[in-house]
DOKOLRO-151433 format. One record per residue: residue in three letters; x, y negated, z negated of N, C-alpha, C, CB in turn; residue number from 1. Coordinates in Angstrom, 3 decimals, always signed. Glycine has a CB too. Layout:
<nodes>
resn; n.xx; n.yy; n.zz; ca.xx; ca.yy; ca.zz; c.xx; c.yy; c.zz; cb.xx; cb.yy; cb.zz; resi
ALA; X; Y; Z; X; Y; Z; X; Y; Z; X; Y; Z; NUM
...
</nodes>
This chain:
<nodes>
resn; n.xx; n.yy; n.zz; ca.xx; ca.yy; ca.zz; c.xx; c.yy; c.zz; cb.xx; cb.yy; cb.zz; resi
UNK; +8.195; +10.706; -10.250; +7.232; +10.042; -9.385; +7.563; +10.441; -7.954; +7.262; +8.479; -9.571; 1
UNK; +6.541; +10.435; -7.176; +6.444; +10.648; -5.385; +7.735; +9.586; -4.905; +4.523; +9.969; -4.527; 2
UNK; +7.496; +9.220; -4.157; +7.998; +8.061; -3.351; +7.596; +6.876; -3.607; +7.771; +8.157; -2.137; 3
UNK; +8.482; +5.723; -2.777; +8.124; +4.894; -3.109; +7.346; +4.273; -2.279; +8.862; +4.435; -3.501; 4
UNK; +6.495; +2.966; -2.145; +5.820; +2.410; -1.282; +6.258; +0.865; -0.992; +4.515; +2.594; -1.698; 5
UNK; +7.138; +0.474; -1.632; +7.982; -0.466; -1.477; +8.013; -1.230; -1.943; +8.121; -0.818; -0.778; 6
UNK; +8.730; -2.343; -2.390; +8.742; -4.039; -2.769; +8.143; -5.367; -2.663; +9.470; -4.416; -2.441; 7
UNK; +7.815; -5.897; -2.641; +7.203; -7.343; -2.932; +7.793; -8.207; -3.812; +5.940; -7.283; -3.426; 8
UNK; +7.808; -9.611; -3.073; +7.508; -10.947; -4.240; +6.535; -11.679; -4.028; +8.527; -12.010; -4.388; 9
UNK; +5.893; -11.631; -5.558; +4.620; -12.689; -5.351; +5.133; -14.163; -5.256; +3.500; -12.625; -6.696; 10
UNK; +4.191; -15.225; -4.914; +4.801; -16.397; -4.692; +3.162; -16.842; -5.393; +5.498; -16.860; -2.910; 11
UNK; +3.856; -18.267; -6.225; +2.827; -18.885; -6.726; +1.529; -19.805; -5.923; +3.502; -19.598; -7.530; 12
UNK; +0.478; -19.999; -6.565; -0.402; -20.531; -5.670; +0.226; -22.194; -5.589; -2.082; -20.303; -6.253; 13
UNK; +0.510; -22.732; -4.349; +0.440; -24.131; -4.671; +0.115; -25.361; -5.136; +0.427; -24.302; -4.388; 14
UNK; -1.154; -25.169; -5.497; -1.367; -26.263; -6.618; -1.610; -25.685; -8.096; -2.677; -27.173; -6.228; 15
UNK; -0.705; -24.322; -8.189; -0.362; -23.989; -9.989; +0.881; -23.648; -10.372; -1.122; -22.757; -10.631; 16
UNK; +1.452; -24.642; -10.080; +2.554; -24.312; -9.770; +2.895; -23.999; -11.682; +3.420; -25.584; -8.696; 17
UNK; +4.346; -23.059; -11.792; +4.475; -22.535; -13.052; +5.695; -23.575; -13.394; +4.757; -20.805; -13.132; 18
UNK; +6.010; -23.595; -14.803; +6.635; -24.139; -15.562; +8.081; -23.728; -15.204; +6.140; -23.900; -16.796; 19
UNK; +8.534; -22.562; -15.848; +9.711; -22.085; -15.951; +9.715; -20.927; -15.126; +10.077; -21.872; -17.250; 20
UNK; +8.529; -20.096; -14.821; +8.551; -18.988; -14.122; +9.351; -19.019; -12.708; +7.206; -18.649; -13.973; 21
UNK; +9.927; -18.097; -12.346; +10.938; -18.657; -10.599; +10.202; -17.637; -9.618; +13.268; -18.200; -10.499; 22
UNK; +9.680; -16.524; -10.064; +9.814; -15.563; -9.189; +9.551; -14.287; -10.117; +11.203; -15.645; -8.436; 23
UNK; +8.211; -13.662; -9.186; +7.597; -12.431; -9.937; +8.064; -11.082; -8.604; +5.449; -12.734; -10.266; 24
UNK; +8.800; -10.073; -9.122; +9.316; -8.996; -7.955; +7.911; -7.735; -8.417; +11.515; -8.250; -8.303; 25
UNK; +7.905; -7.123; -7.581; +6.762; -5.826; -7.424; +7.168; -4.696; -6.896; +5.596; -6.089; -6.562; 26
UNK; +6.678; -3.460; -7.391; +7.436; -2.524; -7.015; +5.996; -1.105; -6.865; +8.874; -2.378; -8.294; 27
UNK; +6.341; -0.929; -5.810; +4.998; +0.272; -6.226; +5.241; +1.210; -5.659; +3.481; +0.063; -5.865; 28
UNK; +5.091; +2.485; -6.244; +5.742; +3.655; -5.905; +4.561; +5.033; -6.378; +7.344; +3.629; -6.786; 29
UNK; +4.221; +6.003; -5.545; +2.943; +7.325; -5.671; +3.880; +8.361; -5.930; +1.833; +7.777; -4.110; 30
UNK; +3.147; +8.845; -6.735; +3.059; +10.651; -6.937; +2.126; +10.923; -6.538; +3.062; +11.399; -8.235; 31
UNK; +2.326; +12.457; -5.857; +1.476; +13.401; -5.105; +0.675; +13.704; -5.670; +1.871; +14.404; -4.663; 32
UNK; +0.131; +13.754; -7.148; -0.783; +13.887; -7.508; -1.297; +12.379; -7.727; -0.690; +14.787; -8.437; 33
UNK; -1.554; +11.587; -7.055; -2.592; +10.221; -6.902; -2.086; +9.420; -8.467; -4.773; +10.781; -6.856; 34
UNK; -1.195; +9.445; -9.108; -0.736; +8.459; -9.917; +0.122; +7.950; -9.536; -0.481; +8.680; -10.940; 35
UNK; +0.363; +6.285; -9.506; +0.560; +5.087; -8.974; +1.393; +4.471; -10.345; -0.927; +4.324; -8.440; 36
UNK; +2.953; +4.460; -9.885; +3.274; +3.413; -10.876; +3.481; +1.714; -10.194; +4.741; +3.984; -11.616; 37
UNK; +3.040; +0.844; -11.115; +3.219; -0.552; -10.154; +4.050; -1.425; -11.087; +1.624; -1.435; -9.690; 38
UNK; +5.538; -1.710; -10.812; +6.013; -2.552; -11.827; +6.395; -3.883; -11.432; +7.058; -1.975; -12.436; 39
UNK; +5.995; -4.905; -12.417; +6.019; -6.341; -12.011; +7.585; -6.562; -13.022; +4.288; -7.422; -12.540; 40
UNK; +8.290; -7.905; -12.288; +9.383; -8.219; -12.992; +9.495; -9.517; -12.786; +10.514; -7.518; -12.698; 41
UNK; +9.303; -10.401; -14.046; +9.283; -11.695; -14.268; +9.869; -12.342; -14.277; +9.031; -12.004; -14.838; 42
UNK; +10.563; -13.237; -13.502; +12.480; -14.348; -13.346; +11.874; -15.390; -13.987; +13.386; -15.077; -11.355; 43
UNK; +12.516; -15.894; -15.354; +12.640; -17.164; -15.640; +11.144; -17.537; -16.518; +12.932; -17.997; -14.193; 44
UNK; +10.637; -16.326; -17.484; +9.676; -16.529; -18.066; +9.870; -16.697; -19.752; +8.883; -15.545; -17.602; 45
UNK; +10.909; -17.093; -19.916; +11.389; -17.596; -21.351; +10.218; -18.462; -22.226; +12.762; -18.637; -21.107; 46
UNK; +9.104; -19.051; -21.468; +7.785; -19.627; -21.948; +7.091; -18.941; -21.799; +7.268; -20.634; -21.541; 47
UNK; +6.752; -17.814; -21.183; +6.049; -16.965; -21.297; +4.623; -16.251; -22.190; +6.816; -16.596; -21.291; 48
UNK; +3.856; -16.666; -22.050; +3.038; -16.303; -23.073; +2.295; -14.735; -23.112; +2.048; -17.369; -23.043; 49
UNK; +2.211; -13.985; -24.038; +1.654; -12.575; -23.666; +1.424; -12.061; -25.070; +2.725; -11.547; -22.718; 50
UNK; -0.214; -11.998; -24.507; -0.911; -11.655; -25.874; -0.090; -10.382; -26.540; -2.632; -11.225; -25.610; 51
UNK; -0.176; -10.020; -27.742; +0.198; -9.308; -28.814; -0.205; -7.952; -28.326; -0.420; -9.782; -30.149; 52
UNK; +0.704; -6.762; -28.842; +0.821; -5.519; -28.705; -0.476; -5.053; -29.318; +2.070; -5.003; -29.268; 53
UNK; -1.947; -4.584; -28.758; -2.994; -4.723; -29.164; -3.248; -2.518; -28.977; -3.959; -6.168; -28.129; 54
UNK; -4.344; -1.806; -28.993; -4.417; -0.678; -29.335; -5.314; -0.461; -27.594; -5.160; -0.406; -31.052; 55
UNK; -4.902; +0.435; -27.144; -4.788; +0.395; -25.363; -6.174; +0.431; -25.074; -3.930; +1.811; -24.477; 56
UNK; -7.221; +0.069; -24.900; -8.610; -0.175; -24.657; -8.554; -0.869; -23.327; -9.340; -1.021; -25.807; 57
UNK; -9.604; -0.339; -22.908; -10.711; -1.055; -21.603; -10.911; -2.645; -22.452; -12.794; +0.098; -21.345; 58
UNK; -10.913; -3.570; -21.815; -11.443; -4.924; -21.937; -11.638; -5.947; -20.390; -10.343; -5.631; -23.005; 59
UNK; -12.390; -7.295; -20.987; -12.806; -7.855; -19.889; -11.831; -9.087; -19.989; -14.390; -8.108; -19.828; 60
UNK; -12.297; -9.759; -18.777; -11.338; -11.056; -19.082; -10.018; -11.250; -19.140; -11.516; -11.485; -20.112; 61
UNK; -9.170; -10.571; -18.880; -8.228; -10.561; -18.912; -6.898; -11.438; -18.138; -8.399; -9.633; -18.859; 62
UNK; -7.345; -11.537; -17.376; -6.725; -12.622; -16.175; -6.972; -14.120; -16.581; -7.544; -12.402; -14.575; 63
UNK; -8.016; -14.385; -18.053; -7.467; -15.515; -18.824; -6.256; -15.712; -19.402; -8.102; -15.693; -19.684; 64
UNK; -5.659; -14.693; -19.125; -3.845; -15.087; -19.887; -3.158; -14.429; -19.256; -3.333; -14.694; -21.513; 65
UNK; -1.591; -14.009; -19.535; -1.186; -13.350; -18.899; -1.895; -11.993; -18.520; -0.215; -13.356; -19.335; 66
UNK; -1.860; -11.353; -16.909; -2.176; -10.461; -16.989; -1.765; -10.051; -15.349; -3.450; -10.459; -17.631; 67
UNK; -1.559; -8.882; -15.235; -1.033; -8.143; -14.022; -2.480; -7.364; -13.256; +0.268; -6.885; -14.609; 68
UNK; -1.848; -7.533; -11.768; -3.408; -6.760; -11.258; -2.925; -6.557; -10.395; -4.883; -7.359; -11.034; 69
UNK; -4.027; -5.061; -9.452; -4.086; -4.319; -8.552; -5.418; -4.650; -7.853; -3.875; -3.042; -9.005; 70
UNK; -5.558; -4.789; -6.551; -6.615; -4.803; -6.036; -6.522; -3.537; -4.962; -6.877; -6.186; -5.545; 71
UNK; -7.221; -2.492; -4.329; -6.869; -1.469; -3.109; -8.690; -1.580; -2.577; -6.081; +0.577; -3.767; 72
UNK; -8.756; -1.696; -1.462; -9.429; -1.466; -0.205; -9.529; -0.361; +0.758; -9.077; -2.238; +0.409; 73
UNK; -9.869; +0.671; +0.700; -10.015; +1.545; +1.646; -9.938; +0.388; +3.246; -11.593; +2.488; +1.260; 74
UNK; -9.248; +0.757; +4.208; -9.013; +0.198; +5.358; -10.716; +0.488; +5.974; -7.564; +0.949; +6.194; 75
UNK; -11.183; -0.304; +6.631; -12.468; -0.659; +7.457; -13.472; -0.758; +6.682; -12.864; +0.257; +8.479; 76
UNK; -13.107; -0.915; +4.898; -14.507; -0.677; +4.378; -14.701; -2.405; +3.698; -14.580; +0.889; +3.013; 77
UNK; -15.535; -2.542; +3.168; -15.922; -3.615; +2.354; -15.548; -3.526; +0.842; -17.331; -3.753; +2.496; 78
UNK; -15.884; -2.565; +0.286; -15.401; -1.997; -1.005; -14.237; -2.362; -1.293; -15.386; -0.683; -1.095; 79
UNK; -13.720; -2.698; -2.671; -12.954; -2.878; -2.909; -12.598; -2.176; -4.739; -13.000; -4.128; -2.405; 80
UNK; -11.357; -2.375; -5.360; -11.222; -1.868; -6.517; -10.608; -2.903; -7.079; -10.613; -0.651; -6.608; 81
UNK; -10.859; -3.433; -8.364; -9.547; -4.167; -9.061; -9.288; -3.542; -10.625; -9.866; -6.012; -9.200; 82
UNK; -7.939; -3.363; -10.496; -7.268; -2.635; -11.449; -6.695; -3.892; -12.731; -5.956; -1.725; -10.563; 83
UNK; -6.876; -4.492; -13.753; -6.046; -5.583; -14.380; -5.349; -4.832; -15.565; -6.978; -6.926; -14.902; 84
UNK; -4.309; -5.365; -16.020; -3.288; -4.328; -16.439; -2.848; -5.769; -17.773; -1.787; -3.646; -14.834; 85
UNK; -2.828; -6.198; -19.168; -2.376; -6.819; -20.420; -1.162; -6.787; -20.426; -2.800; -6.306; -21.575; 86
UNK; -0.120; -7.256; -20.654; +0.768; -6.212; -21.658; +0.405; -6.047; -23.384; +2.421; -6.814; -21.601; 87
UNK; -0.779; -6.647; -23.588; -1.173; -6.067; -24.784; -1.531; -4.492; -24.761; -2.310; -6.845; -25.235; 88
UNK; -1.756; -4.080; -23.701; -1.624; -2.521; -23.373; -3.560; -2.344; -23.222; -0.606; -1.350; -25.042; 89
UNK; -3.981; -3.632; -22.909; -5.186; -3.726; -22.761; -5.687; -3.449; -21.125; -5.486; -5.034; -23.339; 90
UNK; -6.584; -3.055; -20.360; -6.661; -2.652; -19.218; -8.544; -2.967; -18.843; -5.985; -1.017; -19.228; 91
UNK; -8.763; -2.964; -17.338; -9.742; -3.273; -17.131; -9.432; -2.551; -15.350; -10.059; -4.892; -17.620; 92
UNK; -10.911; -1.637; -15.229; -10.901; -1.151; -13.616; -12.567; -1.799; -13.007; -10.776; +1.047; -13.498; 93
UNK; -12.534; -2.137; -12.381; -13.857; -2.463; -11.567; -13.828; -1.864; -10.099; -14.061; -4.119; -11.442; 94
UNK; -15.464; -2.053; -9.831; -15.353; -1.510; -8.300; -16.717; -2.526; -7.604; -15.679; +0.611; -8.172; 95
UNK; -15.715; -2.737; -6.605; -16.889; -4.418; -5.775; -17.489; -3.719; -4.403; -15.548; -6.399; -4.978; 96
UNK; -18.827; -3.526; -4.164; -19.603; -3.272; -3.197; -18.974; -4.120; -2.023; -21.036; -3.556; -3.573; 97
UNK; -18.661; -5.264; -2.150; -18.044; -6.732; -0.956; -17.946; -7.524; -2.056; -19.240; -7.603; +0.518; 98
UNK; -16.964; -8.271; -0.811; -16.582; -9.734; -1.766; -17.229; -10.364; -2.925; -16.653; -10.843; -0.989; 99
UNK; -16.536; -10.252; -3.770; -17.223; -10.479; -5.376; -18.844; -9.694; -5.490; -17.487; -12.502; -5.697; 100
UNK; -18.919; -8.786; -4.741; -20.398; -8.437; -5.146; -20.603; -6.815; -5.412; -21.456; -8.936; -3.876; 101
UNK; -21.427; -6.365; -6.270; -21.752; -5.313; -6.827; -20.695; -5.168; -7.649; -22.050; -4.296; -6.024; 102
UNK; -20.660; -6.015; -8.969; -19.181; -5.394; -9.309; -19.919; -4.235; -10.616; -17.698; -6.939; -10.062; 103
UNK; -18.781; -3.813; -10.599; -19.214; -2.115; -11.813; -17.964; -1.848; -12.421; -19.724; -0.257; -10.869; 104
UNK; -18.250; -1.427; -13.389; -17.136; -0.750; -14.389; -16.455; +0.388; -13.742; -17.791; -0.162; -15.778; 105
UNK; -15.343; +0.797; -13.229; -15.141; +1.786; -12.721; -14.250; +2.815; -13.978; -14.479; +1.380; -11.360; 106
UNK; -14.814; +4.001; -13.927; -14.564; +4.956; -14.799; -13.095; +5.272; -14.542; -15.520; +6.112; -14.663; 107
UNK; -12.160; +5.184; -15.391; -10.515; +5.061; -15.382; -10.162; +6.158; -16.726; -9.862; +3.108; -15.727; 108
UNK; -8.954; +6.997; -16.362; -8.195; +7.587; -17.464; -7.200; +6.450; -17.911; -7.418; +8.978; -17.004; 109
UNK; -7.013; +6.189; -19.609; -6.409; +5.145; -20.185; -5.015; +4.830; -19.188; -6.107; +5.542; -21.788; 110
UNK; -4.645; +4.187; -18.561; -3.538; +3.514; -17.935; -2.084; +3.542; -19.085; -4.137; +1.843; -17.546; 111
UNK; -1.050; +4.018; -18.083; +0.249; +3.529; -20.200; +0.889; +2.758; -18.807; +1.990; +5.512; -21.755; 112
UNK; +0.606; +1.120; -20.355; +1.097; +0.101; -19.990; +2.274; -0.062; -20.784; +0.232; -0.869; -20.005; 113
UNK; +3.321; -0.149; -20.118; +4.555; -0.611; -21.256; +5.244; -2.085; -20.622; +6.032; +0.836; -21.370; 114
UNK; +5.835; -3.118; -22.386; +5.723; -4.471; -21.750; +7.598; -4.828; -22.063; +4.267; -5.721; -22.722; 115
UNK; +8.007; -5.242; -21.898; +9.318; -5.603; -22.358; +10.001; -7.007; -22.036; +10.138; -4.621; -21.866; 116
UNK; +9.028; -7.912; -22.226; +9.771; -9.391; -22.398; +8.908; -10.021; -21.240; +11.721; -9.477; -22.106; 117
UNK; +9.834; -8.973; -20.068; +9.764; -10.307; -18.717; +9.457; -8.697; -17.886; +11.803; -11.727; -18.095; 118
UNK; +9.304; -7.840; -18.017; +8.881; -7.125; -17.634; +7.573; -5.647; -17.487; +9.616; -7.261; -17.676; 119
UNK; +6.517; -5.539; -17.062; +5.285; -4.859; -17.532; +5.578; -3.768; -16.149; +3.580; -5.975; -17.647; 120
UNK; +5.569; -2.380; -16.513; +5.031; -1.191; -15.742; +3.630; -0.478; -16.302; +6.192; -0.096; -15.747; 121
UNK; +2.764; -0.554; -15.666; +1.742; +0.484; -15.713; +1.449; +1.610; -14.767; +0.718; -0.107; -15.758; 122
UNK; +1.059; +2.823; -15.254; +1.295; +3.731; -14.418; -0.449; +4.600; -14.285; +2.725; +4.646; -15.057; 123
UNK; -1.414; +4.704; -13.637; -2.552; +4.717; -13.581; -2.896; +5.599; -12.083; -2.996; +3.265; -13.777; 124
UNK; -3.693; +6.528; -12.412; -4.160; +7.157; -11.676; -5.450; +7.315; -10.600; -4.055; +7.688; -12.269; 125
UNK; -4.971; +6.897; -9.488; -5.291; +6.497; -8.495; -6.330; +7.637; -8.195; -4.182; +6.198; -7.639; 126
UNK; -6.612; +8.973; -7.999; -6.688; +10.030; -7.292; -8.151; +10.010; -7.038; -6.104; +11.233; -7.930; 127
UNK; -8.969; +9.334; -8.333; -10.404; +9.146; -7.914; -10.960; +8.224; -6.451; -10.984; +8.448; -9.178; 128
UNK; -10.104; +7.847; -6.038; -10.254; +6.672; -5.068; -10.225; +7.545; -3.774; -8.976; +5.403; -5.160; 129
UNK; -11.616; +6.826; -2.353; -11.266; +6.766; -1.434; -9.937; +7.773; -1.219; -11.240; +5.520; -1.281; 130
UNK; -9.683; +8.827; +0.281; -8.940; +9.184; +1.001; -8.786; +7.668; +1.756; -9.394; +10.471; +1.690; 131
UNK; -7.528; +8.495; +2.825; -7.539; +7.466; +4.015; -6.287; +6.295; +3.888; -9.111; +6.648; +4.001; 132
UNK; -5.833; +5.379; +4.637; -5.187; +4.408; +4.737; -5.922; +3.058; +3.409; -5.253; +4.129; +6.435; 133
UNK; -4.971; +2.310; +2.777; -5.440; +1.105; +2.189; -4.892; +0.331; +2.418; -5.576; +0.964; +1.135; 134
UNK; -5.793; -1.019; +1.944; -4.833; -2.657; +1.908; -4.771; -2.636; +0.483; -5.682; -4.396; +2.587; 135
UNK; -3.690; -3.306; +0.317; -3.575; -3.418; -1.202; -2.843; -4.795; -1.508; -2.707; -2.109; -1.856; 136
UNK; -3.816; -5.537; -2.806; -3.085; -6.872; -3.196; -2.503; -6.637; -4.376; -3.955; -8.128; -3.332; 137
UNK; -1.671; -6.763; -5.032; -0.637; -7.417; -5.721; -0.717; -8.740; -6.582; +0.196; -7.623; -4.820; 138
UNK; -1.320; -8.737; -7.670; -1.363; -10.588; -8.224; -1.303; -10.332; -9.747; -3.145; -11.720; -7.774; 139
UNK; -0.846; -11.787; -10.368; -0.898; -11.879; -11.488; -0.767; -13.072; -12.130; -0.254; -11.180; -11.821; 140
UNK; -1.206; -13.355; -12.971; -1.863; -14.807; -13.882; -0.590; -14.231; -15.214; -4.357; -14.758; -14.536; 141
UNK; -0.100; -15.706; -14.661; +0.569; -16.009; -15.654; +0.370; -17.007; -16.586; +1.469; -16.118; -15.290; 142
UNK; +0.614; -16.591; -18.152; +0.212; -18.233; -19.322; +1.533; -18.499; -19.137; -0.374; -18.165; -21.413; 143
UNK; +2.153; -19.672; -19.648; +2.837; -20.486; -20.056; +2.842; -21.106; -21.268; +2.795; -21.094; -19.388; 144
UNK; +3.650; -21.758; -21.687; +3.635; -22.344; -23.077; +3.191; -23.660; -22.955; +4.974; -22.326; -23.791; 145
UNK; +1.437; -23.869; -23.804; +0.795; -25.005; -23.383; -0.466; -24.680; -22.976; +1.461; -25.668; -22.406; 146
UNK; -0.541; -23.197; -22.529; -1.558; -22.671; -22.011; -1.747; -23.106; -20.215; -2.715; -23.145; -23.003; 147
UNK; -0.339; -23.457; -19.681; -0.545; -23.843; -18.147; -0.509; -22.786; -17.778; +0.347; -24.711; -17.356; 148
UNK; -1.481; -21.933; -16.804; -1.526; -20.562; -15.694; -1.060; -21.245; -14.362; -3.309; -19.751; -15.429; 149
UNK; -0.153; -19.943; -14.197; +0.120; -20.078; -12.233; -0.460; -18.804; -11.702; +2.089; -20.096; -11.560; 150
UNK; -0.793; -18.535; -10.438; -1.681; -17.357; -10.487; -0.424; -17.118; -9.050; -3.859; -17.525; -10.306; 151
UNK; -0.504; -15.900; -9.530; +0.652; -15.138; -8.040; +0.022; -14.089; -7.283; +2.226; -14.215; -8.590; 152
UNK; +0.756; -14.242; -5.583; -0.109; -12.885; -5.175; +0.930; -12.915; -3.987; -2.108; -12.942; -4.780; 153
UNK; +0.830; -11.654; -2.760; +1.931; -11.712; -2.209; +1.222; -12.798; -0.872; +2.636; -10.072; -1.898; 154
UNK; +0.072; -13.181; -1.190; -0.295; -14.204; +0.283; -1.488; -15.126; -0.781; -1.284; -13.035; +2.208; 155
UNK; -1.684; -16.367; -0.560; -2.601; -16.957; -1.188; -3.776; -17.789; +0.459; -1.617; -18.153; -2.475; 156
UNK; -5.085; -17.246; +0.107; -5.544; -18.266; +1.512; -6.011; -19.923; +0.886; -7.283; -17.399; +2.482; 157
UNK; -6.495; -20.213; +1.984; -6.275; -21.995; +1.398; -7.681; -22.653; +0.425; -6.175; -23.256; +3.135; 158
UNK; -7.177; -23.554; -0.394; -8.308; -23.441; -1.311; -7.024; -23.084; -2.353; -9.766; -22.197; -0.949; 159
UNK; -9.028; -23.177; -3.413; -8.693; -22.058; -4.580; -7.894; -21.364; -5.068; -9.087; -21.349; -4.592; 160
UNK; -7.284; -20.970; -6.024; -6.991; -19.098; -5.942; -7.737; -18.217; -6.092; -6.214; -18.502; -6.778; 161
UNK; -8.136; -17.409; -5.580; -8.839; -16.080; -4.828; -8.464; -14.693; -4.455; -9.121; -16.392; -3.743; 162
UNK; -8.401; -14.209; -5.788; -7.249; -12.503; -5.511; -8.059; -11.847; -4.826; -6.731; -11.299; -6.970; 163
UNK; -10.156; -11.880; -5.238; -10.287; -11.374; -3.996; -10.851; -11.510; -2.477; -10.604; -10.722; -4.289; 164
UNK; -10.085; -12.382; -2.351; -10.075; -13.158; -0.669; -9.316; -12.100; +0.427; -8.947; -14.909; -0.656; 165
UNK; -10.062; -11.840; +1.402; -9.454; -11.169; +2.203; -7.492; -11.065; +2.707; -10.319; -11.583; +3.116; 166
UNK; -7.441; -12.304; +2.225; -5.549; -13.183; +2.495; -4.889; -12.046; +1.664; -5.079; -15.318; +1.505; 167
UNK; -5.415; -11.622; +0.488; -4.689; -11.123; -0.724; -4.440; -9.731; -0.426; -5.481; -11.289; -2.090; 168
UNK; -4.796; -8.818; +0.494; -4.926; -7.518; +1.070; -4.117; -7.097; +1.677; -5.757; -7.325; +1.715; 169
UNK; -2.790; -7.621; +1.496; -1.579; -7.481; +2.320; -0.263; -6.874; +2.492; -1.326; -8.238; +2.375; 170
UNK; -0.632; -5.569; +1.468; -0.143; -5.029; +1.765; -0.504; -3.572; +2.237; +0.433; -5.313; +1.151; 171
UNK; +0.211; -3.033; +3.117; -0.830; -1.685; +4.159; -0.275; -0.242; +3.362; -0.220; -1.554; +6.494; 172
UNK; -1.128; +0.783; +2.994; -0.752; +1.861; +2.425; -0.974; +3.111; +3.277; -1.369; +1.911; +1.227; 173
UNK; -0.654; +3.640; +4.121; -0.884; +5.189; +4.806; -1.559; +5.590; +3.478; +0.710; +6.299; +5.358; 174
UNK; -2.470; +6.541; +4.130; -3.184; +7.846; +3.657; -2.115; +9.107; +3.065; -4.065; +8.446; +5.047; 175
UNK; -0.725; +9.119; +3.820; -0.066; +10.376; +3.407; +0.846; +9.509; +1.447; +1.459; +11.025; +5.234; 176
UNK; +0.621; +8.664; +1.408; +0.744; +8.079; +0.106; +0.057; +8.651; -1.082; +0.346; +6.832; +0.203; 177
</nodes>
């Protein structure tokens, strides 16, 4: 892989708050050829819930259970992308005209998601996207045992949870990435 683009911890939304979960770490790192590995690492998810090792398909809905996500923004635009990542090895790409609107299926080469307990890397190729500088969010919905979700991101705005709320865009990517 390229370099890296650095670290993160998500922090839970305040009124979802998680069971046993302590702390989700992030890691995201480019290759020069526009593939993006992003790995999440789960502290204290021994309740953990995560659907079954399923056959790697596009699906919807996913952020009803556990599930890992990418959001990227070309800098000055409205557009946005969201990437959601299973560890059933299930995957989902969209592309939003503005805030929640025009959303579309965005055409993706299969993503390899690999899951290991308390930990999910997916590695997915970016290269169709926008040149230029991005914002990029970071989030992920976690189940619990019981079916309680906490939803994580590296900034939550007030309200709701809202991955795609402008708050959630926080982290900055150069163009030479």
């Amino acid at each position: 892989m390229g370099r890296g683009l650095g670290n993160g911890t998500l922090v839970p939304h305040p009124d979802f708050e998680p069971v046993a979960v302590r702390g989700i770490e992030v890691m995201l790192a480019c290759g020069g050829d526009g593939r993006w590995l992003i790995e999440y690492r789960v502290e204290g998810g021994g309740d953990l819930v995560a659907p079954g090792i399923a056959t790697p398909r596009r699906a919807d809905e996913l952020w009803k259970h556990t599930c890992f996500e990418l959001f990227v923004r070309p800098e000055g635009s409205d557009a946005y992308y969201e990437f959601n990542f299973s560890p059933s090895g299930e995957w989902a790409a969209y592309r939003f005209t503005g805030y929640r609107a025009g959303m579309a299926d965005l055409p993706l080469g299969v993503p390899a998601i690999e899951w290991w307990g308390g930990e999910m890397r997916a590695a997915v190729d970016l290269s169709g996207l926008p040149d230029g500088d991005w914002c990029v969010g970071v989030t992920a919905v976690i189940e619990e045992a019981g079916g309680k979700r906490s939803f994580w991101s590296l900034a939550h705005p007030p309200g709701k949870p809202d991955f795609h709320h402008e708050a959630n865009f926080a982290w900055e990517v150069p163009a030479a990435a």
